[in-house]
TIZAPA-869020 format. One record per residue (C-alpha): residue number from 1; x, y, z; residue in three letters. Coordinates in nm, 2 decimals. Layout:
REM TIZAPA-869020
[pt NUM [X Y Z] ala]
...
//
This chain:
REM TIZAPA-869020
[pt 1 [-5.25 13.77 7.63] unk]
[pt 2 [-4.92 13.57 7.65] unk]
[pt 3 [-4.78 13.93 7.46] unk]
[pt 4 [-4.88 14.11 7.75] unk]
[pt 5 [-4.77 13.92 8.01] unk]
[pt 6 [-4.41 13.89 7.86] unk]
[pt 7 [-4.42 14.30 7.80] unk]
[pt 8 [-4.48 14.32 8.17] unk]
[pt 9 [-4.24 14.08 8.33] unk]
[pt 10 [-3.96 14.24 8.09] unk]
[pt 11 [-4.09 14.60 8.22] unk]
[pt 12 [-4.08 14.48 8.56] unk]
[pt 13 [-3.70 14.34 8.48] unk]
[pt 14 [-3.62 14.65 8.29] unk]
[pt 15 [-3.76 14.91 8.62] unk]
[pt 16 [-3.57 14.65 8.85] unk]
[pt 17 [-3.20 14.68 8.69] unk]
[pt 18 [-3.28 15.08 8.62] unk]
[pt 19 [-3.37 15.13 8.97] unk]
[pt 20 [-3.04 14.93 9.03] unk]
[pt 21 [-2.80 15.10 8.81] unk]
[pt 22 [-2.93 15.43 8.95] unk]
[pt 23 [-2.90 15.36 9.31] unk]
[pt 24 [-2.54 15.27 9.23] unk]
[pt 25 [-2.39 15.51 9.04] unk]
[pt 26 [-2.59 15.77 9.23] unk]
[pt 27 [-2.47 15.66 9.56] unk]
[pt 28 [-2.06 15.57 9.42] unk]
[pt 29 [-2.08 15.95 9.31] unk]
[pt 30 [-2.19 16.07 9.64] unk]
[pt 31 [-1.93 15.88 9.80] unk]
[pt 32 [-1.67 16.02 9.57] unk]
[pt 33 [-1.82 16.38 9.67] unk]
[pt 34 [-1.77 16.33 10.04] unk]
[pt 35 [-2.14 16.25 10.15] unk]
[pt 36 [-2.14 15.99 10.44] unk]
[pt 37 [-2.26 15.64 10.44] unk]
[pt 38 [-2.56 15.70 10.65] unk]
[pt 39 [-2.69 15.95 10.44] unk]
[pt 40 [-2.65 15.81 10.15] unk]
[pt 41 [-2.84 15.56 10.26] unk]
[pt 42 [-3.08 15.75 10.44] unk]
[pt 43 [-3.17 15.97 10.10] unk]
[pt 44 [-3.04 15.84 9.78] unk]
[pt 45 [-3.09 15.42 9.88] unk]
[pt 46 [-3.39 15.50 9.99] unk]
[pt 47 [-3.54 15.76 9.67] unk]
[pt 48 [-3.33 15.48 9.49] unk]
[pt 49 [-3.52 15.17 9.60] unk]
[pt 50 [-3.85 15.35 9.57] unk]
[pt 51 [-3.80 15.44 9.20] unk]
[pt 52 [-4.00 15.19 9.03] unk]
[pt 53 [-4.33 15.32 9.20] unk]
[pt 54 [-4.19 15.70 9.14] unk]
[pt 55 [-4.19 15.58 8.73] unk]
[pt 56 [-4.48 15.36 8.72] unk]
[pt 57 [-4.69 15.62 8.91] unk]
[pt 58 [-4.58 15.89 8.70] unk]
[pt 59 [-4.64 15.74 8.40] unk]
[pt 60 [-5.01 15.60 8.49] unk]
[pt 61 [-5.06 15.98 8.62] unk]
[pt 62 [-4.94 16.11 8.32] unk]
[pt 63 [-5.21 15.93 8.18] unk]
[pt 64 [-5.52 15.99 8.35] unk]
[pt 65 [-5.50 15.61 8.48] unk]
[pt 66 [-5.53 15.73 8.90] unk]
[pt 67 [-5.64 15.38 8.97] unk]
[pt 68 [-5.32 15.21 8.86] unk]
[pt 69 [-5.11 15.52 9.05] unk]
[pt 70 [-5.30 15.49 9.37] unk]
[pt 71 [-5.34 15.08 9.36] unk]
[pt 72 [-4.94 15.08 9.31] unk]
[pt 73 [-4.86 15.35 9.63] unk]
[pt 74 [-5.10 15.23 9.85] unk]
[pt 75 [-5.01 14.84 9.75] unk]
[pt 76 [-4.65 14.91 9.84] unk]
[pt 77 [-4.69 15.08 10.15] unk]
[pt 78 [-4.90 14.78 10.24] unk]
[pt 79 [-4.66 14.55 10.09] unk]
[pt 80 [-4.37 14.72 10.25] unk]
[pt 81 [-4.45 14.61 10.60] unk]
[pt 82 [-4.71 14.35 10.62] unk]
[pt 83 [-4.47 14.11 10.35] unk]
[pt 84 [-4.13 14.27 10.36] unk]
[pt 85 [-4.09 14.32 10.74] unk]
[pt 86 [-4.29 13.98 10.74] unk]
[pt 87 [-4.01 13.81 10.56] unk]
[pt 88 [-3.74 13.95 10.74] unk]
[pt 89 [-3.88 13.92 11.09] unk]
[pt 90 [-3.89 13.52 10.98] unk]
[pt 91 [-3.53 13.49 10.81] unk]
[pt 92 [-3.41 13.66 11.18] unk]
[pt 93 [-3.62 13.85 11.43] unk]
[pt 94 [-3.51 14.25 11.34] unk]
[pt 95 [-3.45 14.46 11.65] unk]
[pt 96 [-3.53 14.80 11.61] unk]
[pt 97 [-3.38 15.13 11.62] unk]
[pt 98 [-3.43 15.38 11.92] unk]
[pt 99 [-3.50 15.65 11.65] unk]
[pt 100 [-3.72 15.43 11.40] unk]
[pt 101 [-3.97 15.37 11.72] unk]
[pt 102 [-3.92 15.74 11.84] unk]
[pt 103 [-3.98 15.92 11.51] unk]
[pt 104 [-4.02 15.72 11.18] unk]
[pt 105 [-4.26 15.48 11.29] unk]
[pt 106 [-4.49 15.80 11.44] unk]
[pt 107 [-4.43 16.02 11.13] unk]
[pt 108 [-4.51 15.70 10.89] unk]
[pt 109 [-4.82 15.69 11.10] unk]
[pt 110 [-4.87 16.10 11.05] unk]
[pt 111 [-4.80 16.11 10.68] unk]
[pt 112 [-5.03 15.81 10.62] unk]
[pt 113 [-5.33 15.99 10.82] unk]
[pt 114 [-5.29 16.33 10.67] unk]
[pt 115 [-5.28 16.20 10.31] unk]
[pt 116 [-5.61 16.01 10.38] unk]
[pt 117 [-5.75 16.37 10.52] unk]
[pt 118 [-5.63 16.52 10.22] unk]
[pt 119 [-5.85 16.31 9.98] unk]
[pt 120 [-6.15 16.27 10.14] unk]
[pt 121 [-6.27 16.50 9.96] unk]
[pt 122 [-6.29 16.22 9.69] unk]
[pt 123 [-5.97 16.38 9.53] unk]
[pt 124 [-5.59 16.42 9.50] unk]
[pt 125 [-5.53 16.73 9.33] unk]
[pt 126 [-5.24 16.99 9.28] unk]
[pt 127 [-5.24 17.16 9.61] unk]
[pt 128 [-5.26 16.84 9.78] unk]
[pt 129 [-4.96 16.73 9.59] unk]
[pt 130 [-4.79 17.04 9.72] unk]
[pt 131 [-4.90 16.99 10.05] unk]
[pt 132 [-4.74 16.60 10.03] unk]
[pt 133 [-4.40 16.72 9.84] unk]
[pt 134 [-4.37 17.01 10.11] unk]
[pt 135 [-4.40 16.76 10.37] unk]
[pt 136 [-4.12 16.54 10.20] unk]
[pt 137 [-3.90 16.79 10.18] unk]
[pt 138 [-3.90 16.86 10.55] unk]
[pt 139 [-3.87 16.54 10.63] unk]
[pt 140 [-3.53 16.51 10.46] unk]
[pt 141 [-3.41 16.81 10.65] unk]
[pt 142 [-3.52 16.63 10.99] unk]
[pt 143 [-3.37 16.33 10.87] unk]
[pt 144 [-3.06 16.45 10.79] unk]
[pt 145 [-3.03 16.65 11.12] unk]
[pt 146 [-3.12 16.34 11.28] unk]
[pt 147 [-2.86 16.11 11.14] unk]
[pt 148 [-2.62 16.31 11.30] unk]
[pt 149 [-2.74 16.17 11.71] unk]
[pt 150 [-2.71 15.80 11.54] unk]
[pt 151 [-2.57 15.57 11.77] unk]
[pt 152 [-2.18 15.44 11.63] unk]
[pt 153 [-2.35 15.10 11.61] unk]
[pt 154 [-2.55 15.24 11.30] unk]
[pt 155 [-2.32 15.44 11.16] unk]
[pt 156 [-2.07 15.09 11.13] unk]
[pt 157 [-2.37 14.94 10.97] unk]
[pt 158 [-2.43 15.18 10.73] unk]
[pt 159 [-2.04 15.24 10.67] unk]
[pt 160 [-2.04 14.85 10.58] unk]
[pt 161 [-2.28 14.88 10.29] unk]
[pt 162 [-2.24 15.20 10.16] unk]
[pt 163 [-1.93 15.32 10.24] unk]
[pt 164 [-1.68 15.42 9.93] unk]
[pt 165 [-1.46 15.17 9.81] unk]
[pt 166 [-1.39 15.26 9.50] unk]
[pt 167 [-1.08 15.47 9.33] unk]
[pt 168 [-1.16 15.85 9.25] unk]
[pt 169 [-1.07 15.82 8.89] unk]
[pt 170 [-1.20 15.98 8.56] unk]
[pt 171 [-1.31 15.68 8.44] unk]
[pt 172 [-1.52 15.57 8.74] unk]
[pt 173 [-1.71 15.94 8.72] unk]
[pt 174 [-1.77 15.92 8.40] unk]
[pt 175 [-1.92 15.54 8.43] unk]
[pt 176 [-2.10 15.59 8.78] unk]
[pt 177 [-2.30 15.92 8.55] unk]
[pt 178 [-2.34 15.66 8.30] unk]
[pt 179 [-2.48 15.43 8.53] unk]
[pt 180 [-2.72 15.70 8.63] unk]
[pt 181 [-2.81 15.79 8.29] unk]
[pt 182 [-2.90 15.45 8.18] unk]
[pt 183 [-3.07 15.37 8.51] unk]
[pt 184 [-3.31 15.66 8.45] unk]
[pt 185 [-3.36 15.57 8.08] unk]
[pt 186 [-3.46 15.21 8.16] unk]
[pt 187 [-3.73 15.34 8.41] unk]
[pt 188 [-3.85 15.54 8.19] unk]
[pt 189 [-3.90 15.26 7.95] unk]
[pt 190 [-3.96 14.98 8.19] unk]
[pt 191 [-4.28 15.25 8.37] unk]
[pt 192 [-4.43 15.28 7.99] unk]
[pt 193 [-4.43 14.87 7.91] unk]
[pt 194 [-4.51 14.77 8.26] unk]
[pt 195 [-4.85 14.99 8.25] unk]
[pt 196 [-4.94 14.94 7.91] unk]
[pt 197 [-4.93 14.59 7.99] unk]
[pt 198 [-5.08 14.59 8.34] unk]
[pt 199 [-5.40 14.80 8.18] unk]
[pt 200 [-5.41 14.50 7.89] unk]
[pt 201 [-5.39 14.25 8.15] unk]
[pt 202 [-5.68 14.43 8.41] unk]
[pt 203 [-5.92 14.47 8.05] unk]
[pt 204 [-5.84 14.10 7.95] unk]
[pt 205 [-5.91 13.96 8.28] unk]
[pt 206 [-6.23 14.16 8.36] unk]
[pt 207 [-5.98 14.32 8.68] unk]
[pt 208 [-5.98 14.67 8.75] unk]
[pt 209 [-5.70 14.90 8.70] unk]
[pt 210 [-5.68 14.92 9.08] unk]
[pt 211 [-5.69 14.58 9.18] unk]
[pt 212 [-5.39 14.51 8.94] unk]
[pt 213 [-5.23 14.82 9.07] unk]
[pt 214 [-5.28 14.68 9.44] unk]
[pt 215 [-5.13 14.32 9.43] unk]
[pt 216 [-4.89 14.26 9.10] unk]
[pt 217 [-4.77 14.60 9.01] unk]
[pt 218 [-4.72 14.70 9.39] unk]
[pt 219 [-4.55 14.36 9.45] unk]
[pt 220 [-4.34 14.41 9.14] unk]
[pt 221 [-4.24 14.75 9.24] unk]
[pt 222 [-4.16 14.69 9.57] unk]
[pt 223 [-3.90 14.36 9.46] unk]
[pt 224 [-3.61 14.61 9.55] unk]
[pt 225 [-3.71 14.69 9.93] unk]
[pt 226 [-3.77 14.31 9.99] unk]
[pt 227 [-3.40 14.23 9.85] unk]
[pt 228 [-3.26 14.53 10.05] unk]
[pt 229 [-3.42 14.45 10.34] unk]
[pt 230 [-3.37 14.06 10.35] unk]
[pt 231 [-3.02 14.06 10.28] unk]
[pt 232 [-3.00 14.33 10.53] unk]
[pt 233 [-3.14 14.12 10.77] unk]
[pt 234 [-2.90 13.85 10.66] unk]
[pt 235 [-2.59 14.06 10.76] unk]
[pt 236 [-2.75 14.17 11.08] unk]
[pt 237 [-2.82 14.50 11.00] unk]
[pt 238 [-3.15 14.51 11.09] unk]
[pt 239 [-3.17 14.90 11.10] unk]
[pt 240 [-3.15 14.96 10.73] unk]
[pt 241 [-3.39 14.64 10.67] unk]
[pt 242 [-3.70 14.83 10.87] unk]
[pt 243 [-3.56 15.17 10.80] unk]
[pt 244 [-3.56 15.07 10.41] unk]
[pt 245 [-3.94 14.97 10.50] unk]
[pt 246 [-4.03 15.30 10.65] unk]
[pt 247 [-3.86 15.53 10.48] unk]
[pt 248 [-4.02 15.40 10.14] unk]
[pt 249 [-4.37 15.45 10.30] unk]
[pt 250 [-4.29 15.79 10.44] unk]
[pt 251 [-4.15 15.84 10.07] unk]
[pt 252 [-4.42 15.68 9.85] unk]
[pt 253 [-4.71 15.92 9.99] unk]
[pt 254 [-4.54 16.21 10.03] unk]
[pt 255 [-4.30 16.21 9.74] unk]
[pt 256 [-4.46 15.91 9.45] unk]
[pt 257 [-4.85 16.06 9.53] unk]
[pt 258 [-4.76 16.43 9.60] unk]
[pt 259 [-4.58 16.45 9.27] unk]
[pt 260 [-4.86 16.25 9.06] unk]
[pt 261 [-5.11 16.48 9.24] unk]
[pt 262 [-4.92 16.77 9.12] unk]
[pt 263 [-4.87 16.63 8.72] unk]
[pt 264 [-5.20 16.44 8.67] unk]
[pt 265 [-5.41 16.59 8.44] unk]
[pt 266 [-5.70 16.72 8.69] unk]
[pt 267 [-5.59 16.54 8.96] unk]
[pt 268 [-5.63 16.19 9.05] unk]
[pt 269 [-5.98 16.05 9.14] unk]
[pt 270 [-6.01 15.84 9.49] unk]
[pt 271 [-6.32 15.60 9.47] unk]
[pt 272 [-6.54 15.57 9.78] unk]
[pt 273 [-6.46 15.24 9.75] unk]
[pt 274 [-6.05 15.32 9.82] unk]
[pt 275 [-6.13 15.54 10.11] unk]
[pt 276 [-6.32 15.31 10.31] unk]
[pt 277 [-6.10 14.97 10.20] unk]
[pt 278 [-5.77 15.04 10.09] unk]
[pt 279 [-5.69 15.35 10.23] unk]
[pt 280 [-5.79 15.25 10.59] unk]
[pt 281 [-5.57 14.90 10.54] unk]
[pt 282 [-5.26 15.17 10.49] unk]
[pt 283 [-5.32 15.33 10.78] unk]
[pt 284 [-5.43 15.02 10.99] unk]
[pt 285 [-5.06 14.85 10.83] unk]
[pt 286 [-4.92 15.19 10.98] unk]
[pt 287 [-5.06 15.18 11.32] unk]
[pt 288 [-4.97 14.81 11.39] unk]
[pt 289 [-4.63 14.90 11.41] unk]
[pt 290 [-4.66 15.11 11.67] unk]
[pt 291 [-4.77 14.85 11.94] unk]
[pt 292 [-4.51 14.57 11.77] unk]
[pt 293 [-4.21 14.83 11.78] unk]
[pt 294 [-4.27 14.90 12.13] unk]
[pt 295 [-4.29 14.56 12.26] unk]
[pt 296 [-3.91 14.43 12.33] unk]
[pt 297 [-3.79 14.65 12.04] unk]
[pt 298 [-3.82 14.41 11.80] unk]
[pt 299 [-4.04 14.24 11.55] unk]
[pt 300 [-4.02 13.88 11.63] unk]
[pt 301 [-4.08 13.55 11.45] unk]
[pt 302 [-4.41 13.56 11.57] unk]
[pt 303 [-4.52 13.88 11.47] unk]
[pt 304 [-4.35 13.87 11.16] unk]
[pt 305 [-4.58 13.55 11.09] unk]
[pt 306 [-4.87 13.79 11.19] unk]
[pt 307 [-4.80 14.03 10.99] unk]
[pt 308 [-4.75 13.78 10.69] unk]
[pt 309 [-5.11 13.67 10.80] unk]
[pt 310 [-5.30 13.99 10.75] unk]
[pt 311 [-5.11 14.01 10.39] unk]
[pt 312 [-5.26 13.68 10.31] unk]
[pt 313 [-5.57 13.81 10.40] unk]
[pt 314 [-5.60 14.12 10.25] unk]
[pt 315 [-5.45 14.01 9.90] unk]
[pt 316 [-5.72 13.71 9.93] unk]
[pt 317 [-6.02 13.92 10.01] unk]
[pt 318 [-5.93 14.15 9.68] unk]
[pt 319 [-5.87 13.88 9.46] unk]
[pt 320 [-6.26 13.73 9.57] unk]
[pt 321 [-6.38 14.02 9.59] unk]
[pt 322 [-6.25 14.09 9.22] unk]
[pt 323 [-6.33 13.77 9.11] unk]
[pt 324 [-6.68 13.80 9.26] unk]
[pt 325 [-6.62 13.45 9.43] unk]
[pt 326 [-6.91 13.24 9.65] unk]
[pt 327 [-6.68 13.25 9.97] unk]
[pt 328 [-6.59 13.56 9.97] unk]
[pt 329 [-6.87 13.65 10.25] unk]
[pt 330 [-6.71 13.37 10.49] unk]
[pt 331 [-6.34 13.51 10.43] unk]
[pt 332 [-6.53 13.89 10.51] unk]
[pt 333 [-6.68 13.74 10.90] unk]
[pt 334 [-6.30 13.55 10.91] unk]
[pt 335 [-6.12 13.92 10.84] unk]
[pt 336 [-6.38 14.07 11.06] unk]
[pt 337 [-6.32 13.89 11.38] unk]
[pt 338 [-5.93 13.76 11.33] unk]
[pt 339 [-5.80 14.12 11.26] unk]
[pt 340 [-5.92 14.35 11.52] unk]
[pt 341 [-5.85 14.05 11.80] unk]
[pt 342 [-5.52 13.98 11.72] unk]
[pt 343 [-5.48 14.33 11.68] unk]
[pt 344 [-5.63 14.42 12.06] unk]
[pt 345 [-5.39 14.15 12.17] unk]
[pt 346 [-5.10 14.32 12.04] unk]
[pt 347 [-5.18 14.66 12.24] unk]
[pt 348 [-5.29 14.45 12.57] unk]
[pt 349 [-4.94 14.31 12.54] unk]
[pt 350 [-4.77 14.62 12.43] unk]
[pt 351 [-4.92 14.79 12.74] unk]
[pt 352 [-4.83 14.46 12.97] unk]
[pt 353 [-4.48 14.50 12.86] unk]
[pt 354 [-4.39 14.84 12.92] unk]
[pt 355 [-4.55 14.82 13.26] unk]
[pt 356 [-4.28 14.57 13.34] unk]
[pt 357 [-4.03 14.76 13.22] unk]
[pt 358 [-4.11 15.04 13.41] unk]
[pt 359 [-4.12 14.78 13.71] unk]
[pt 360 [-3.79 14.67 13.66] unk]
[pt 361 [-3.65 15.01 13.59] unk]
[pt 362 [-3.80 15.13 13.96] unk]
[pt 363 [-3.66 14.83 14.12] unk]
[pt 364 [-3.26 14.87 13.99] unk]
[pt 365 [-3.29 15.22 14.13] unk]
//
């Protein structure tokens, strides 16, 4: 066992500086080619980041192990917002984009409902895949189009972290390709340990594939958002930290699932059990941002501590539920009544706050 957990914290180490080295040589070439800072960080940051759960996935596709590919996408999503927008809300209170709450945060919501139509069929299989990478693809396009109407103040932002510094020399080609190269190898490699391992670890420990998938793979997966989007948040730049957020959820279901729908042997099985759990905790984690992006655009301290809350939660309830534990009912009737009141709050004060608005807009004129 100690074997195991060893091969998987080095393939978590191993997917972590691959994802790294790729992101940087991909985006230093880019720069060099004359792509701007916004959409390199719009595209390749953001397919960058999300690379760990495109090789993971794959490889657990790749080898009829759906569990472990739909625990880790559905994990991260989860993850993505609930911990990592948690996180950053507490380190400083992240003011949102006009554009994020306008049409990220809606098409997060759309993608995350139409992949749940797509398997409830019990199923995630090649056309759906299609479907999903169709879907991703257009989104690029709007993206790109849209990053053209971004305000100067994101644009600076952007220019801050991504914009090229560097000399357009031979040698920095040929080490950025190399960087890209080496990057890809180590994913590969760091994918193949890190699921080998996590399977070991879910047959040890008397877990399933998609419980493991759900909290330690999707956490481990998802370690470069919560660096992006922290130190992000650090600098003040709170458009790339909840834009990092979104655009690996819009990313992970239509591009991670769509392409593991497409290569998985016969598709990939969803469990009655994922449909009416997991599944509907993505798309709940979806729709809360609506109401909490629309209030003050921001997420404060306070709802970043909520959103921490319902993380706790959830991770909680699968672990006793896994685990078969005695208290799990009372954590169940806790869940039960805590979630959908907080969550009602959130709307009646979503709904209280734009009326005010409006109010004070009609008064000025």
């Amino acid at each position: 066992m100690t074997s195991t957990i060893l091969f998987f914290i080095g393939g978590l180490a191993i997917l972590i500086l691959g994802a790294d080295l790729l992101v940087r040589g991909a985006s230093k070439l880019a720069a060099a080619a004359g792509i701007s800072p916004l959409v390199i960080g719009l595209t390749i940051v953001a397919i960058g980041t999300a690379s760990p759960e495109i090789a993971v996935s794959l490889q657990a596709a790749s080898l009829g192990q759906g569990s472990l590919t739909l625990g880790n996408v559905l994990g991260s999503n989860i993850f993505n917002i609930l911990f990592v927008l948690g996180v950053t809300a507490l380190v400083a209170p992240i003011v949102i984009a006009e554009q994020l709450i306008r049409y990220d945060a809606p098409i997060m919501v759309g993608v995350s409902v139409l992949t749940f139509l797509l398997v409830l069929d019990g199923k995630l299989g090649a056309l759906d895949g299609i479907i999903l990478i169709a879907g991703f693809l257009g989104y690029t396009v709007f993206a790109l189009r849209q990053s053209r109407r971004e305000s100067a103040k994101v644009h600076k932002e952007y220019a801050r972290e991504f914009a090229d510094t560097e000399k357009h020399t031979a040698w920095n080609t040929t080490k950025n390709i190399l960087f890209m190269v080496a990057g890809l190898g180590l994913l590969v490699l760091g994918a193949r340990w890190l699921v080998d391992s996590a399977t070991a670890m879910a047959k040890a420990a008397g877990i399933s594939e998609l419980v493991i998938g759900l909290t330690i793979v999707a956490v481990g997966t998802s370690l470069p958002e919560v660096a992006t989007s922290i130190i992000a948040a650090l600098k003040g730049e709170s458009d790339i930290a909840v834009g990092n957020a979104i655009g690996s959820n819009i990313f992970n279901l239509m591009g991670v699932l769509g392409l593991a729908g497409m290569l998985a042997p016969g598709g990939i099985s969803v469990s009655n059990r994922v449909l009416t759990l997991d599944f509907l905790v993505m798309v709940f984690v979806a729709l809360i941002c609506i109401p909490v992006f629309y209030v003050d655009d921001n997420v404060s301290r306070g709802e970043g501590a909520l959103f921490l809350s319902y993380y706790v939660l959830y991770t909680a309830y699968l672990l006793l539920d896994a685990s078969r534990s005695s208290v799990l009912p009372a954590v169940t009737l806790f869940i039960s009544f805590y979630v959908p009141l907080t969550f009602i709050g959130l709307v009646m004060f979503t709904v209280r706050a734009r009326r005010s608005k409006k109010q004070k807009r009609n008064v000025t004129t």
